[in-house]
N, C-alpha and C positions, 0 to 999 in steps of 0.2 A: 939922658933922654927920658922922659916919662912913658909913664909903662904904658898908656894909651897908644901913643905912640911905636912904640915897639909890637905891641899886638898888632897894628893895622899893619905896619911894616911885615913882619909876618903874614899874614891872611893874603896881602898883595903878592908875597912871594910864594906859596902856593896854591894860588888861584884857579889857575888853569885842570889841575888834579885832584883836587879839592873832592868833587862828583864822585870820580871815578874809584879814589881810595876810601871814600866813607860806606861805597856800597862793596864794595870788597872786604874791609874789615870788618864789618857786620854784620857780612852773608847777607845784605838785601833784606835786614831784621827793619832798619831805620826805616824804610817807606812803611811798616806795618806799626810802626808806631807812630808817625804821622797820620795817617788814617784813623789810632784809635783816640786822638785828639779833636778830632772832626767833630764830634757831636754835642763840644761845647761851644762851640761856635757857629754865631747867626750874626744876622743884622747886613743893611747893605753897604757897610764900609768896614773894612777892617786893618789894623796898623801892625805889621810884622815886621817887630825890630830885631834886627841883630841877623837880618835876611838871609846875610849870604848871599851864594849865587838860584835861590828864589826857589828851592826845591818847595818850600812849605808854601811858599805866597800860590805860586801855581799849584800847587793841588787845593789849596782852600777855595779861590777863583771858578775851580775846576767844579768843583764837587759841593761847595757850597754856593755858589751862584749870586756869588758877589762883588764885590770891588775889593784891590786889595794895595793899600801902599807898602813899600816895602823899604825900609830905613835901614845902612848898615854905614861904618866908617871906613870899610875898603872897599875904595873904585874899581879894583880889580876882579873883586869879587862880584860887585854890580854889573861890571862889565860882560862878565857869565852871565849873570842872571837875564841879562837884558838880551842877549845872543837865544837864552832859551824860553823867553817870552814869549818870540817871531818865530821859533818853532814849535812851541805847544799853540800858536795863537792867538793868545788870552792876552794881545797885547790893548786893547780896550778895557780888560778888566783888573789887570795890572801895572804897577807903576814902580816906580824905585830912586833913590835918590840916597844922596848922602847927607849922615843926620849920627848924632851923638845923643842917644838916649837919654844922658844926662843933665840935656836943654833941645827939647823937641821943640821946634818949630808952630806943632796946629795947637790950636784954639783951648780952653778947657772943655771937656764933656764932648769930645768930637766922634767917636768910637765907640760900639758896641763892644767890640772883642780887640783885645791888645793880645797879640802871639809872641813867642820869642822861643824858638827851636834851638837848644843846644848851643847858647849862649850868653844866659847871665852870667855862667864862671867866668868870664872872659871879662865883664864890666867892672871898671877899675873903684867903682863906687857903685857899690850895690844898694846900696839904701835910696841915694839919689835918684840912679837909676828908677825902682821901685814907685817913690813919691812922684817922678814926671808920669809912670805908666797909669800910675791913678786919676792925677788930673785930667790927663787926655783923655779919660773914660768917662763916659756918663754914669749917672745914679744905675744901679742895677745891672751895669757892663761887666766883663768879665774879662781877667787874665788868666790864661792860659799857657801853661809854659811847659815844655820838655827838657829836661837835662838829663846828663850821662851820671850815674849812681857807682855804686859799690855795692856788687851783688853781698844777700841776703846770708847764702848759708857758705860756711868757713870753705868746707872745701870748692866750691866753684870759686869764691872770691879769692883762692889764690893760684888759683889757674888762670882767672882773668886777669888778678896785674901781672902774672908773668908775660903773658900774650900783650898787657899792654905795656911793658915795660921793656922788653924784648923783640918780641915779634913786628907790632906795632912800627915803633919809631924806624926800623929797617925797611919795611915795604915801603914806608911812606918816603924813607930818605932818597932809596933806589926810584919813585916814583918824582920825587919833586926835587930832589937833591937838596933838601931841607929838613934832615936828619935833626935837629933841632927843634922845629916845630911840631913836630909827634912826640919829642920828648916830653917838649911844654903842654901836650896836651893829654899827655898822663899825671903829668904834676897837675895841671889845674881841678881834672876829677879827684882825686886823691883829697884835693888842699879844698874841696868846696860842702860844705855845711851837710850834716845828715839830715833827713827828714824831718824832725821835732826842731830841730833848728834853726832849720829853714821855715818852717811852715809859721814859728815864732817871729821869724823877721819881719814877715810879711803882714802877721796880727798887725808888729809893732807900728810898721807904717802906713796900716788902716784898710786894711784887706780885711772883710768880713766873711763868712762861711769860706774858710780855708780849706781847699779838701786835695788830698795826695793820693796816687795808685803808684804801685811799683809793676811794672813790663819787665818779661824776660829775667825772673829771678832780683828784679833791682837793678839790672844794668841800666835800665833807661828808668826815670820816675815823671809822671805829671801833677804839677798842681796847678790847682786852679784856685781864684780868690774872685770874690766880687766887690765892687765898690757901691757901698752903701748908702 
């Protein structure tokens, strides 16, 4: 089975939990690092791939006072997001659909801001990925991206893989009975690019003024790229 496949399989089978285990194991940190994303983003269309169930499209919607499509390859997950659209709302100013990153569907230069929350680790081609989020951007557009890091100084980062290595995959499995998919989502932080490395990939496939913060010690990082 292709590992695309296997991921979406995945995300469909914890779907419905998904919300309620991400603000539990973070202590409610993640909505404060969604917020300190906000202020790279403008414009009245914006494309948030890899959605989920729409935590990020709906607070951008919300707070930046825009339109927001929201692309991900689990329905399941969609199917969340869409449930909490018609209770924030924002169902005018958001949208969702299913969409593989690595052949997007709209136009070139269609997008001010391309977002992608706690998600590129997960795309099975990340370079691909990357060159489609370019195209759909206009001259002087901006990506925007959050991912899950490996804190900075020695002794927190091994308190936090113990907590995610341990603790982690157990609340989650007891929550969704899918004690594997927490596993997989310590291996994927673990297995995804440091900062310099990452910030390189994205040079490579034509991201100009590259710029990275690290949240909460490193456990969360944002970068941003514009297209030139």
């Amino acid at each position: 089975m292709p590992e695309k496949e296997k991921i979406r399989q995945m995300f469909d089978s914890i779907a419905p939990e998904y919300d309620a285990f991400n603000h539990m194991a973070s202590l409610g940190i993640d909505r404060i690092w969604r917020r300190r994303a906000l202020k790279w983003i403008e414009g009245p269309q914006v494309l948030d791939v890899a959605c989920g169930t729409g935590d990020f499209a709906i607070l951008i919607a919300k707070e930046r006072r825009c339109g927001v499509i929201g692309v991900d390859i689990s329905e399941k997950m969609l199917a969340e997001m869409k449930r909490k659209v018609l209770e924030e709302h924002v169902e005018r100013e958001v949208s969702c659909e299913v969409g593989d990153c690595s052949a997007l569907r709209f136009k070139d230069g269609t997008f001010e801001n391309v977002t992608v929350a706690f998600g590129v680790r997960n795309f099975e081609d990340r370079e691909a990925c990357l060159r489609e989020i370019l195209r759909v951007l206009r001259p002087g557009g901006k990506f925007v991206m959050l991912e899950l890091g490996m804190p900075r100084i020695k002794r927190i980062r091994k308190i936090y893989q113990w907590y995610f290595r341990r603790v982690m995959p157990a609340l989650g499995g007891k929550l969704s009975g899918n004690r594997t998919a927490y596993e997989y989502l310590h291996a994927s932080v673990q297995a995804f690019p440091g900062p310099k490395e990452w910030m390189a990939v994205m040079r490579r496939v034509g991201f100009s003024d590259v710029r990275h913060r690290a949240f909460s010690f490193g456990v969360c990082r944002l970068y941003v790229g514009t297209k030139g």
